[in-house]
C-alpha positions as CSV (number, residue, x, y, z in Angstrom):
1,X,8.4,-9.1,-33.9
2,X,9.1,-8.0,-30.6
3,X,6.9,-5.3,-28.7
4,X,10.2,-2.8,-28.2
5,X,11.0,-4.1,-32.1
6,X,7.5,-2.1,-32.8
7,X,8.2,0.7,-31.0
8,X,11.6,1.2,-32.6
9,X,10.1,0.8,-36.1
10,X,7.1,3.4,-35.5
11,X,10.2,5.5,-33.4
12,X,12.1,5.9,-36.8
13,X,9.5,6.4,-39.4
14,X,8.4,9.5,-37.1
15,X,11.9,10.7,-36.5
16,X,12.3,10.3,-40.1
17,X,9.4,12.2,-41.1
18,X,8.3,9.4,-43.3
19,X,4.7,9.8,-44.4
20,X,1.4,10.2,-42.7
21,X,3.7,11.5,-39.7
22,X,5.5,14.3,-41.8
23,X,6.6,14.9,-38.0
24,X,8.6,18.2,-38.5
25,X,13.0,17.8,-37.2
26,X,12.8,20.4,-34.4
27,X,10.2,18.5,-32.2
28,X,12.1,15.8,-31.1
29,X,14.6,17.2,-29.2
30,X,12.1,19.1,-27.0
31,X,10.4,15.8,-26.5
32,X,13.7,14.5,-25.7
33,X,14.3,17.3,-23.1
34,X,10.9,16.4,-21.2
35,X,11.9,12.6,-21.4
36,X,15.0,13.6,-19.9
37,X,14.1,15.5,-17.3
38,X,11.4,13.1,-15.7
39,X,14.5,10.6,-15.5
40,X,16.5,13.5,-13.4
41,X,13.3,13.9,-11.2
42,X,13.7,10.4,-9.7
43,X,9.8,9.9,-9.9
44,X,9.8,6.5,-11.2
45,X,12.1,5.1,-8.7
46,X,9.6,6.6,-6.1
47,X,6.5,5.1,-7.9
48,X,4.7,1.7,-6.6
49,X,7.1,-1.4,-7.2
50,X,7.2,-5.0,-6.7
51,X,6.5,-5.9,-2.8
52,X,4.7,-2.9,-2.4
53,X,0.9,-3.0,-1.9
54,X,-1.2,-1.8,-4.5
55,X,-3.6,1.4,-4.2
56,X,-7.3,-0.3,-5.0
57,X,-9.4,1.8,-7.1
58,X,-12.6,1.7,-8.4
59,X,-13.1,3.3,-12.2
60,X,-15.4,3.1,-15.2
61,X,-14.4,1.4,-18.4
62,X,-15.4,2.7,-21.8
63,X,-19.0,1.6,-21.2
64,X,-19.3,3.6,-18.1
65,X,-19.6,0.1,-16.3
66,X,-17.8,0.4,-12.6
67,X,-14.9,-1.6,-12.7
68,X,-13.1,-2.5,-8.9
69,X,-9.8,-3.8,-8.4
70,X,-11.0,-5.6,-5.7
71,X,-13.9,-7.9,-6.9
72,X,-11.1,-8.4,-9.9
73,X,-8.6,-9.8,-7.4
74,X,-11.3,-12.0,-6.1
75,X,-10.8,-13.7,-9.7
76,X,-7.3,-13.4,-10.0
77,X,-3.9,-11.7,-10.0
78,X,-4.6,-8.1,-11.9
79,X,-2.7,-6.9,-14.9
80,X,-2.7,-3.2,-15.0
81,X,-1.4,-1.0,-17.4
82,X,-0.9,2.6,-17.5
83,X,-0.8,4.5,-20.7
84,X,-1.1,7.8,-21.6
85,X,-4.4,7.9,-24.4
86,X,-5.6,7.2,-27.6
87,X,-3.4,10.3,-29.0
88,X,-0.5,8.3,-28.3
89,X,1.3,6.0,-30.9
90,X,3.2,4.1,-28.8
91,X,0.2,3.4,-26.1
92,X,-1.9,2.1,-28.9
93,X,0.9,-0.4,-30.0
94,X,1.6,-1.7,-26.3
95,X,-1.9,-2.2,-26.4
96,X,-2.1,-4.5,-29.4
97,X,0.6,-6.1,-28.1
98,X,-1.2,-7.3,-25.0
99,X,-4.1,-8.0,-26.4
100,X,-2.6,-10.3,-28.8
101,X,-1.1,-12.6,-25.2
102,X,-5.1,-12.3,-23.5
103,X,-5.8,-15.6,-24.1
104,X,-2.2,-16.7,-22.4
105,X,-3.5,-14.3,-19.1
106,X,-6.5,-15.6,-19.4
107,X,-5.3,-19.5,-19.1
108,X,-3.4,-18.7,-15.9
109,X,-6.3,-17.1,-14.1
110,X,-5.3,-13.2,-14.9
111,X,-8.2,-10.3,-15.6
112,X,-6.2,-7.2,-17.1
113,X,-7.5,-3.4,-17.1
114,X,-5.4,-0.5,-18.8
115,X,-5.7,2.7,-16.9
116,X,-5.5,6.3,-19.2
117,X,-6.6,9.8,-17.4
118,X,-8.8,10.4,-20.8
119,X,-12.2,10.7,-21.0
120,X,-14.6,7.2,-21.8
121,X,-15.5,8.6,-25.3
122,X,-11.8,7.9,-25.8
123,X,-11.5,4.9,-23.9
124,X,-14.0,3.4,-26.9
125,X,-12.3,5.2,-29.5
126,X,-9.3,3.0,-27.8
127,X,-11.3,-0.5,-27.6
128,X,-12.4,0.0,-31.0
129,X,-9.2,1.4,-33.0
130,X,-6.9,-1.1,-31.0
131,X,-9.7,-4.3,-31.3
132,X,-9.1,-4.6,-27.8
133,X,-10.7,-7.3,-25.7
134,X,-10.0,-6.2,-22.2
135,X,-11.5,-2.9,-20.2
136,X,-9.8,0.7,-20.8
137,X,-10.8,2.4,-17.7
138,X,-11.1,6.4,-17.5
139,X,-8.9,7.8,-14.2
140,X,-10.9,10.7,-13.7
141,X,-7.8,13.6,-13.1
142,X,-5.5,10.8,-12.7
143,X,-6.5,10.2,-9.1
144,X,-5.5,6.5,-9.8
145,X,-2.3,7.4,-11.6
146,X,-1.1,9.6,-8.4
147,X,-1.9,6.8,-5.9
148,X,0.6,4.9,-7.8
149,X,2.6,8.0,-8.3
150,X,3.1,8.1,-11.6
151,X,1.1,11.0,-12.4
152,X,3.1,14.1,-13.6
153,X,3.2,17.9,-15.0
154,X,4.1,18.2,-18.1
155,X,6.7,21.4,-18.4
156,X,5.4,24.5,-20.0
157,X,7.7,23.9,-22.7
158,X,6.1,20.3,-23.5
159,X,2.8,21.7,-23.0
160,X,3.4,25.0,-25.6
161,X,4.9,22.0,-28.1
162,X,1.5,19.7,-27.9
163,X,-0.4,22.8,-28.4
164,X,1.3,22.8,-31.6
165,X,0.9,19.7,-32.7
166,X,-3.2,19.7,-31.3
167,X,-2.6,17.4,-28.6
168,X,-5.0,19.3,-26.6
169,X,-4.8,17.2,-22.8
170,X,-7.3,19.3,-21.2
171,X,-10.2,18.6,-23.9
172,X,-9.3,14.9,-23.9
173,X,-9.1,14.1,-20.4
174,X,-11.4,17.2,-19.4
175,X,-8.9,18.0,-16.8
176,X,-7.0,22.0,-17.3
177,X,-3.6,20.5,-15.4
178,X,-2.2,18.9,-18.4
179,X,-0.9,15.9,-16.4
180,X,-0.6,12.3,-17.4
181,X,0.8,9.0,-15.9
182,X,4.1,7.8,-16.6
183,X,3.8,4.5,-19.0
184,X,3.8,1.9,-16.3
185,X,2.8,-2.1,-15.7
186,X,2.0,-3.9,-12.9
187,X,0.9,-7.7,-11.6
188,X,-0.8,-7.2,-8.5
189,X,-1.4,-10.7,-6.7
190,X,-4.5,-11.9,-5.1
191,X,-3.3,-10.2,-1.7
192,X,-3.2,-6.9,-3.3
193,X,0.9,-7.1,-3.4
194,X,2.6,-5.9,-6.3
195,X,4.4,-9.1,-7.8
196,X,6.0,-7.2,-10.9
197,X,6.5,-3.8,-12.1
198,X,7.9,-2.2,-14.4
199,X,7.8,2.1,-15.2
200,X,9.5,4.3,-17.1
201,X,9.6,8.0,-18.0
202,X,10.5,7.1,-21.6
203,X,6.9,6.6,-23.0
204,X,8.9,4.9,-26.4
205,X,10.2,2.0,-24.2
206,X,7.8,-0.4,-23.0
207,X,8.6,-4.3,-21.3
208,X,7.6,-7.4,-23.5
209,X,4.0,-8.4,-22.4
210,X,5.6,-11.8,-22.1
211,X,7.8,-10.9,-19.4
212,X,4.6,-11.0,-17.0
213,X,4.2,-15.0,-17.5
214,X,6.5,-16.6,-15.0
215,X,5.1,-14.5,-12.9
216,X,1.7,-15.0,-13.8
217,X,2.7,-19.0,-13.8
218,X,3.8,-19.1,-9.9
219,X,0.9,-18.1,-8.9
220,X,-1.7,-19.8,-10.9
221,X,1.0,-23.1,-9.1
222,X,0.6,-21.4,-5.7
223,X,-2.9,-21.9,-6.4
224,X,-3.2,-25.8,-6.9
């Protein structure tokens, strides 16, 4: 099954209410509002993108190890994904999803790190829920996020719904602004240019983590 297969499938069980998400009718079209909004903004066509060169950070992962883009580039070409936390369904699916194609990354020379503003108590709880064999790195107020500009206010009436439902942003990422990144992947190529990108202000559409191979494959060639 497809990664955007998934997605669908968790998508209708929630809109359907189906157990354990019991998710009550007159949520989703306040989500759907936000989503919708963020598209009118034009924030993700103004975001990094392929050709463009890559903001370098340097971020702990979940084992408050420092973590640098730029000893990771010495290696290799960079996968990075941005996702929004542990909280987040369809993050933790994408997730899996990528995990399960490591080894294929791994053969053509890749590292991968995914990026979340939350704090590293949830980057474990993310490692460990997910079985994740790559680094979740903690963007401390989604410094890294912005650089990329992905990082975004969520509207009052957003913020007054995850009150609601507990998603409390503030005590997760230990930031009061209630921002997050827009979902968001990149390649990122030994010289720091981006080689493939992909965002979207939908957070229940993500791209195929094999979509990133040919990519991967012409440079692990340029290489020999």
């Amino acid at each position: 099954m497809t990664l955007q297969a998934r997605l669908d499938a968790f998508k209708a069980d929630f809109k359907g209410g189906k157990p354990p998400y019991n998710a009550p009718p007159e949520i989703h079209p306040i989500m759907e509002r936000a989503t919708a909004a963020l598209f009118a903004s034009g924030q993700a066509e103004r975001a990094i993108h392929a050709g463009d060169r890559a903001p370098a950070f340097v971020l702990q992962d979940q084992n408050d190890r420092t973590v640098s883009s730029a000893e990771l580039l010495a290696q290799g070409p960079l996968i990075v994904t941005f996702y929004r936390g542990v909280w987040c369904p369809y993050c933790n699916i994408e997730l899996q999803a990528l995990n399960e194609l490591l080894p294929q990354f791994r053969a053509l020379g890749a590292n991968i790190v995914a990026i979340s503003p939350q704090k590293p108590v949830n980057s474990r709880k993310s490692v460990r829920q997910n079985q994740l064999d790559f680094p979740v790195l903690s963007d401390v107020r989604g410094e890294t996020g912005a650089a990329f500009g992905l990082r975004f206010a969520l509207p009052d009436y957003l913020v007054a719904l995850y009150q609601t439902l507990g998603n409390d942003l503030p005590a997760f990422n230990d930031d009061p602004s209630w921002t997050l990144p827009m979902p968001a992947r990149y390649v990122i190529g030994q010289d720091g240019v981006v080689r493939y990108a992909e965002v979207n202000p939908d957070y229940t559409h993500r791209p195929e983590p094999a979509d990133m191979l040919p990519v991967l494959e012409r440079a692990a060639a340029a290489r020999r």
